[in-house]
C-alpha positions as CSV (number, residue, x, y, z in Angstrom):
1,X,-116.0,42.5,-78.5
2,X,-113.4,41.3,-75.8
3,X,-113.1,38.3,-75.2
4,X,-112.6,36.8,-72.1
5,X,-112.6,32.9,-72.4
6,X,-109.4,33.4,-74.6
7,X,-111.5,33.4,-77.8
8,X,-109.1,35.7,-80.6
9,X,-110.9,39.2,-81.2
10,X,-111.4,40.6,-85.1
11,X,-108.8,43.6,-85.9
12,X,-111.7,47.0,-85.5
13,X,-110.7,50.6,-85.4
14,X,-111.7,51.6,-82.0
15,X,-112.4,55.1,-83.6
16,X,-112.7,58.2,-80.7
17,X,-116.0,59.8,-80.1
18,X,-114.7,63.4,-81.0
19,X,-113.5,64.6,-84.6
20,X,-110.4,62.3,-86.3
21,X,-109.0,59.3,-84.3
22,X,-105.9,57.1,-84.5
23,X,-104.8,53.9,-82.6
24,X,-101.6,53.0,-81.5
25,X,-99.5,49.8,-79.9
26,X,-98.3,50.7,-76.5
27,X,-95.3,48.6,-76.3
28,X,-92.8,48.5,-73.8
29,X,-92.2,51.2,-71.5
30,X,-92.6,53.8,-74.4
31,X,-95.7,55.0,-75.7
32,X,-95.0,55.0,-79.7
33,X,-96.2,58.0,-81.8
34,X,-99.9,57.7,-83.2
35,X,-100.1,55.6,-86.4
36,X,-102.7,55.3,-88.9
37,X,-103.7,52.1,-88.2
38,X,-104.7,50.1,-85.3
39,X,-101.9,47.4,-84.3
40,X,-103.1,44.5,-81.9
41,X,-100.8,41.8,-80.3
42,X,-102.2,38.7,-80.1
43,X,-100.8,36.0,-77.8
44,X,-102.0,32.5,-78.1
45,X,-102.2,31.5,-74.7
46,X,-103.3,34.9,-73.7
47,X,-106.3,37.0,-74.2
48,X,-104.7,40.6,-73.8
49,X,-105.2,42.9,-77.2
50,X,-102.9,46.1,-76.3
51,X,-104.2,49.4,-77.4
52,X,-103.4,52.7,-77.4
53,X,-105.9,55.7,-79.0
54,X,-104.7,59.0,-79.3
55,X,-107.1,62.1,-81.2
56,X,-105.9,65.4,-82.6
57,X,-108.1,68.0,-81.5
58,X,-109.5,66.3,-78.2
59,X,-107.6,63.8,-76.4
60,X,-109.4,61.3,-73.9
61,X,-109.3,62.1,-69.8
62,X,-107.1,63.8,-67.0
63,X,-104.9,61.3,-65.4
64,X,-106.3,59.2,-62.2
65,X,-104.3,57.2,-59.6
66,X,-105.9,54.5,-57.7
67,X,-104.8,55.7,-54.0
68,X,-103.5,59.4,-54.8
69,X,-105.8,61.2,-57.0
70,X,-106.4,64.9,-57.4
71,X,-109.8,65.2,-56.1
72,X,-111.6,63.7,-53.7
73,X,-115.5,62.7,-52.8
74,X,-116.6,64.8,-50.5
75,X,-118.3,63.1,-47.1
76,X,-121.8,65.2,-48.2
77,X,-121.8,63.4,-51.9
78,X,-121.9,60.1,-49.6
79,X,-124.9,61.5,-48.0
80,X,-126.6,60.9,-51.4
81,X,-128.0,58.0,-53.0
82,X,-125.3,56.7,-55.3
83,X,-125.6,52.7,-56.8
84,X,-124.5,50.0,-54.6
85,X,-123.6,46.9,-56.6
86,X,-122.1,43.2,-55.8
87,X,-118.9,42.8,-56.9
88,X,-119.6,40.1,-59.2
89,X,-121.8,42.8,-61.5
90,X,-118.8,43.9,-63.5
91,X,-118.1,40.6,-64.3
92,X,-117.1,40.2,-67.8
93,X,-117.0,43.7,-68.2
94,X,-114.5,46.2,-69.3
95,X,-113.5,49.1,-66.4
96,X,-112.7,52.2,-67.2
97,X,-110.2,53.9,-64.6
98,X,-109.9,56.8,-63.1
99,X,-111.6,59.3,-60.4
100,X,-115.1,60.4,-62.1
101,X,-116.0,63.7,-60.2
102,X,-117.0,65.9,-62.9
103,X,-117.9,63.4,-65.9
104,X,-116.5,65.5,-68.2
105,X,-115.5,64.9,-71.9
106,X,-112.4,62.7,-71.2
107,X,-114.1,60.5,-68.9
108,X,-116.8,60.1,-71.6
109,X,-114.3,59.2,-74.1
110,X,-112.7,56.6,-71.6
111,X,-116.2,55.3,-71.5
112,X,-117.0,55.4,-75.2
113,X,-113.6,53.3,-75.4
114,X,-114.7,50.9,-73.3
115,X,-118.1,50.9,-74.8
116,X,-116.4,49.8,-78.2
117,X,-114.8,46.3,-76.7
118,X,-117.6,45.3,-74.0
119,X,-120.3,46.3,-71.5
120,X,-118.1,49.6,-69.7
121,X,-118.1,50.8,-66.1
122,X,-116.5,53.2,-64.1
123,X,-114.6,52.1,-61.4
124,X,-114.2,54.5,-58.6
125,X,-113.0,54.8,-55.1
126,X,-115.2,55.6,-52.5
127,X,-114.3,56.9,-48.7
128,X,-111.0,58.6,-50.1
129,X,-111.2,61.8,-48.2
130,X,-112.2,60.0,-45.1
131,X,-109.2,57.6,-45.4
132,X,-106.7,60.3,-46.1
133,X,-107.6,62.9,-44.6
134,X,-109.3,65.5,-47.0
135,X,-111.4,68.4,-46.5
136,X,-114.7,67.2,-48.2
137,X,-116.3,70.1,-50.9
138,X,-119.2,69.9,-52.8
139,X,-119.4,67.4,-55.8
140,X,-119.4,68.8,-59.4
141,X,-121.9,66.6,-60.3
142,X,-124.9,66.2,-57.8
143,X,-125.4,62.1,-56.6
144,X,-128.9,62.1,-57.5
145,X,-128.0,63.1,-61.3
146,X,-125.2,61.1,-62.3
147,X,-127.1,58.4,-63.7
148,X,-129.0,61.1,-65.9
149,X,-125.5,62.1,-67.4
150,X,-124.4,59.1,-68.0
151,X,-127.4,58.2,-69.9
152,X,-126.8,61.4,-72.1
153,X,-123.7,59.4,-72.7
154,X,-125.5,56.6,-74.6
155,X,-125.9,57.6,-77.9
156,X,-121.9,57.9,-78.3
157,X,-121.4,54.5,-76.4
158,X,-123.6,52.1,-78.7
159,X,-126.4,52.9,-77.2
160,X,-125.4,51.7,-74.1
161,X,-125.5,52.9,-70.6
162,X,-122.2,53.2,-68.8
163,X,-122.5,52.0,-65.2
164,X,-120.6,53.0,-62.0
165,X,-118.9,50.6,-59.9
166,X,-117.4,51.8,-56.7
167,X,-114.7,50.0,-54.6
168,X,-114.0,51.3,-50.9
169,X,-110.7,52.9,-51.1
170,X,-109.4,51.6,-47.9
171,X,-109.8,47.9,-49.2
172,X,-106.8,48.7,-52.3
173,X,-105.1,52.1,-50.6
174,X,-102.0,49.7,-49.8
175,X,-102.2,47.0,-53.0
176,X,-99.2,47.1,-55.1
177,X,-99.5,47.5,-58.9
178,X,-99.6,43.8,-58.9
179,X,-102.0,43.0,-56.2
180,X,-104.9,45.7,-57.9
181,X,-104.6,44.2,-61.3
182,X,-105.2,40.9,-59.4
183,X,-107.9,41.8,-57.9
184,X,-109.4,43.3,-60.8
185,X,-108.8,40.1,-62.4
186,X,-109.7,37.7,-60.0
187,X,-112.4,39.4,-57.4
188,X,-114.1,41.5,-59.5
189,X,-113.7,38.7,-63.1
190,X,-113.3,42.1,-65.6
191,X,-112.4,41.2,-68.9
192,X,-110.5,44.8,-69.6
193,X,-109.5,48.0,-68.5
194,X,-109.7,51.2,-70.2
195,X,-107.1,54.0,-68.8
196,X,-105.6,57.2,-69.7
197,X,-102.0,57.6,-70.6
198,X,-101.1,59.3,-67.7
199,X,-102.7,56.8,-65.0
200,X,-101.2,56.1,-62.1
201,X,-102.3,53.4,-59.7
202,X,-100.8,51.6,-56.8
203,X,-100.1,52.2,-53.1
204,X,-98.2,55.2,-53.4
205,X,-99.0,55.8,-57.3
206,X,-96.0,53.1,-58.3
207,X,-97.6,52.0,-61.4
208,X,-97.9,53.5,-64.7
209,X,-100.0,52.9,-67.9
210,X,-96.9,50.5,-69.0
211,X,-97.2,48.7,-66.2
212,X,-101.0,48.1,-66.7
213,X,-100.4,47.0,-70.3
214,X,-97.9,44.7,-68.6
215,X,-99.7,43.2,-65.5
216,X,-103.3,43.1,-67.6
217,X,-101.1,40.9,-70.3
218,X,-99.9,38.6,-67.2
219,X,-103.5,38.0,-65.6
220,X,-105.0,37.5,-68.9
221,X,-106.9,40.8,-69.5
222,X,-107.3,43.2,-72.1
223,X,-105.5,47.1,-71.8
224,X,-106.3,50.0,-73.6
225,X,-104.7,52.7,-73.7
226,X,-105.7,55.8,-74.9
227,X,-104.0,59.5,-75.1
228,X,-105.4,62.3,-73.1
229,X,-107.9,64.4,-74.1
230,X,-106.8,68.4,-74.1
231,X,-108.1,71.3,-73.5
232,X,-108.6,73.1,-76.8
233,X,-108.0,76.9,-75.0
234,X,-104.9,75.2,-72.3
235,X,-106.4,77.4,-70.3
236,X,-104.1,77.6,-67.0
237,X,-105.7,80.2,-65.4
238,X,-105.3,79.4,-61.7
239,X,-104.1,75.5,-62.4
240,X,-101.2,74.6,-60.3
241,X,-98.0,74.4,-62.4
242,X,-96.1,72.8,-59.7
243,X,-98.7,70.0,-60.6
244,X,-97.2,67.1,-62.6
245,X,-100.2,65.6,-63.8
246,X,-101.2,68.7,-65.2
247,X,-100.6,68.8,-68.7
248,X,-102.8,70.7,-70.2
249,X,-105.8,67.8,-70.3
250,X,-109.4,68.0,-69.3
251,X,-109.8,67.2,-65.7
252,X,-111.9,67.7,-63.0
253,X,-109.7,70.4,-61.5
254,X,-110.3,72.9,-64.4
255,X,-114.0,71.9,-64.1
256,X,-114.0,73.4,-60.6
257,X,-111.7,76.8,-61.4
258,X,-113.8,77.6,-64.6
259,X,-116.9,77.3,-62.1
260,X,-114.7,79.3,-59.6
261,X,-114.2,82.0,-62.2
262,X,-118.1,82.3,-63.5
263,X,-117.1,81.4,-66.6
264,X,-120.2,78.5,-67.9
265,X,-119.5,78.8,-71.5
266,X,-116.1,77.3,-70.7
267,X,-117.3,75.0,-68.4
268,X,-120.0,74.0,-70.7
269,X,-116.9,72.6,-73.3
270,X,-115.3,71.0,-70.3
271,X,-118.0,69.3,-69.5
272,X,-119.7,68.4,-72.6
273,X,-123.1,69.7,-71.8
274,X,-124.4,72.5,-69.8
275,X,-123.9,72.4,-65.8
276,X,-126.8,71.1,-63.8
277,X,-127.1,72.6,-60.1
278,X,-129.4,70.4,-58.2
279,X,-131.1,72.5,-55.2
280,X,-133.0,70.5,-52.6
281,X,-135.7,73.1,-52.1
282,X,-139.0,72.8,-49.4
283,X,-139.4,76.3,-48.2
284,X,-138.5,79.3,-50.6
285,X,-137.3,82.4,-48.6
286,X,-137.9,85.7,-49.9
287,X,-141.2,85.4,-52.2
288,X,-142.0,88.2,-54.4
289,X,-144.1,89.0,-57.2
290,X,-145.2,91.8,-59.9
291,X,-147.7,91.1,-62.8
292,X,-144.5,89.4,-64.3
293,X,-142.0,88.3,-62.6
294,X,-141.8,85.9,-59.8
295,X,-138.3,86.5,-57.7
296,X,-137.3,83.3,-54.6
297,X,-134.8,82.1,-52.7
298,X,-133.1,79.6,-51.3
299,X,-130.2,79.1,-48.7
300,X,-126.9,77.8,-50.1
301,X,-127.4,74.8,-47.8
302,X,-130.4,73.7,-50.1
303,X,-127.4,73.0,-52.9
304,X,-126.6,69.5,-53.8
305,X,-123.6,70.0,-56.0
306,X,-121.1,72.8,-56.3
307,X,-122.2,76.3,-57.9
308,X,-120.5,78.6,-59.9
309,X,-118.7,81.8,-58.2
310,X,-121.1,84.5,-56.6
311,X,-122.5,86.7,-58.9
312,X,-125.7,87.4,-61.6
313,X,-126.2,85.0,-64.9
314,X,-128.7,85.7,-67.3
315,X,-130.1,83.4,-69.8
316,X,-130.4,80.1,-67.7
317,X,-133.5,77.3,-67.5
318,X,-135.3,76.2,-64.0
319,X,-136.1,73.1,-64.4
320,X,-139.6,71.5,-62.8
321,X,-138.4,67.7,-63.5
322,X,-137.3,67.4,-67.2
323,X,-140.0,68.6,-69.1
324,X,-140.8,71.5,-67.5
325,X,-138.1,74.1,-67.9
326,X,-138.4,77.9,-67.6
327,X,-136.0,80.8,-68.6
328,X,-134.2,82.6,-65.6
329,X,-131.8,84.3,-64.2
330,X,-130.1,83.5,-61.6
331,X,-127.9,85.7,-58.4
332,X,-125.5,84.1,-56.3
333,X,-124.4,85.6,-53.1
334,X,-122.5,83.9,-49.8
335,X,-125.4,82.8,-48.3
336,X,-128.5,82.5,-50.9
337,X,-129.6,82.0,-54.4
338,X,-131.7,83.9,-55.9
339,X,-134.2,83.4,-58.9
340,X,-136.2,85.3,-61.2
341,X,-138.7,83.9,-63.1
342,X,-141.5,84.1,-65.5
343,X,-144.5,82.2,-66.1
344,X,-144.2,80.1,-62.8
345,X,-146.5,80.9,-59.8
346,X,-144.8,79.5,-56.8
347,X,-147.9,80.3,-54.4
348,X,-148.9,77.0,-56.1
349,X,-145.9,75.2,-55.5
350,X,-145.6,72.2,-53.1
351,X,-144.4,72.7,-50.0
352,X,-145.7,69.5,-48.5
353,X,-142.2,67.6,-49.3
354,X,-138.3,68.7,-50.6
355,X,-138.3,68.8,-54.3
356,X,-135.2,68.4,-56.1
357,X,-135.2,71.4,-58.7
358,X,-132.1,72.0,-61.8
359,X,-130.9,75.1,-62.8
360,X,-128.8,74.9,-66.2
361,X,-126.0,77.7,-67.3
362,X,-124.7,78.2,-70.2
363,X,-125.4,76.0,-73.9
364,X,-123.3,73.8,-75.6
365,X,-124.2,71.5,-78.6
366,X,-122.7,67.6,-78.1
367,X,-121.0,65.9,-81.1
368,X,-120.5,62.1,-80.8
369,X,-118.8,62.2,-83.9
């Protein structure tokens, strides 16, 4: 475990959640080639252990910057209930950063990272599109059900929880390098940070993972380091070349074109699990039944997170809560979505309050290991 009262920490393999794993010293300005081995700097008057991990087959997450990232939260995911902490609850904790939209595998590897040298968090920025500008869009993941993925999460993080942590972007949009890693250090007393290779941060994205290794060594905090996570297919369908952070990584931008394209079983590896759509339902439109089948609907409007593209999937689950969950299919249009069911009778459904029902597409089987 980190340290933070200077105490020296044991040499450990911080070994990846996903097939083989290597960790290597970020020194410098250059980022070394993976050795077998993990190498740790140990300062006596400091308490910063630099680390960098790197995997072959998956690589950890898609680059965020700390006032210019890719994707933004939208004004309706704000609308949710989302966990509102004082800042002195990641005390003594180590941050993993970034911009968490889709949870997908490479944020779950930062957090598995930061699971192996403290209690981790994600530390995100909210307000973004507000501050700058944005259009807001629907959230990948619905507000109301992040804390359920994250606690799929456990098993590969010790058995431990991650936790969000989110800092209103308009209070470090103009910190330098140097005034964020302060304030990580001082206001918000982390021990660490976990980040990607590729993370930017800083008014104006001035600061690099070098410079993190750097400033985290001069405010007395660990940094580690670790490669990005790829996508196995480097799919680029529809992924903006012109894009310099795109390299061919996991991110929450090929989250939202596979969902674009319809295509779940890709989506499903992106994402590490199958993709929930929350809907928000009180009043089904267009009830129908045979001795059989039971066909609703429901106005886009009812969704809580972002669908796939318009169209027909077979072979998904409705979920009633999480133990009750029926086989469906599902038909997307521009304004509705439409089920057809078996076994459920929604005559006897209740229409006294909104219920927040799932629909699942797609399988995928989860290896921590």
């Amino acid at each position: 475990m980190l340290a933070c009262g200077g105490s020296r920490i044991p040499h450990q393999h911080l070994g990846l959640g996903f097939y083989s794993s290597r960790i290597v010293q970020l020194s410098s300005l250059i980022l070394k080639p993976p050795s077998s081995s993990a190498a740790i700097v140990d300062h006596h008057n400091h308490r910063l252990q630099h680390r960098s991990v790197s995997s072959s087959s998956l690589r950890s997450k898609s680059p965020g910057d700390i006032p210019i990232l890719p994707d933004s939260f939208s004004q309706r995911e704000d609308d949710h209930e989302h966990p509102s902490e004082a800042l002195s609850s990641v005390a003594g904790g180590i941050v993993a950063l970034g911009k968490f939209d889709a949870l997908h595998i490479g944020h779950r590897e930062l957090a598995i990272q930061a699971s192996k040298v403290g209690t981790p968090y994600l530390l995100s920025f909210v307000g973004m599109a507000e501050v700058l500008g944005w259009e807001p869009r629907a959230p990948i993941v619905a507000k109301c059900d992040r804390k359920r993925v994250l606690s799929s999460w456990a098993p590969c993080c010790g058995n431990v929880i991650p936790r969000e942590f989110e800092v209103q972007f308009s209070s470090v949009r103009h910190l330098t390098p140097r005034q964020f890693v302060e304030k990580l250090a001082g206001e918000l007393q982390v021990c660490g940070v976990v980040a990607g290779e590729n993370y930017r941060f800083g008014y104006k994205a001035a600061g690099d993972a070098s410079e993190l290794v750097r400033l985290c060594d001069e405010f007395g905090m660990g940094a580690y380091i670790i490669n990005s996570v790829m996508d196995r297919h480097q799919d680029s369908r529809n992924i903006d070349r012109c894009d310099l952070k795109e390299r061919g990584q996991v991110s929450s931008t090929r989250v939202r074109h596979a969902l674009a394209e319809g295509d779940m079983k890709y989506v499903s590896e992106l994402l590490g699990r199958r993709h929930r759509l929350l809907l928000a339902v009180k009043d089904w439109e267009g009830y129908s039944s045979t001795s059989s089948k039971r066909r609703v609907s429901a106005p886009k409007s009812s969704l809580l997170n972002l669908p796939p593209k318009d169209g027909f999937y077979e072979n998904c689950s409705l979920l009633f809560g999480e133990q009750n969950v029926v086989t469906c299919r599902v038909s997307i249009d521009t304004t509705h979505i439409h089920l057809v069911v078996d076994q459920v009778d929604f005559c006897d459904y209740d229409y006294s309050r909104t219920q927040v029902l799932g629909i699942e597409f797609g399988e995928l089987r989860v290896n921590c290991v």
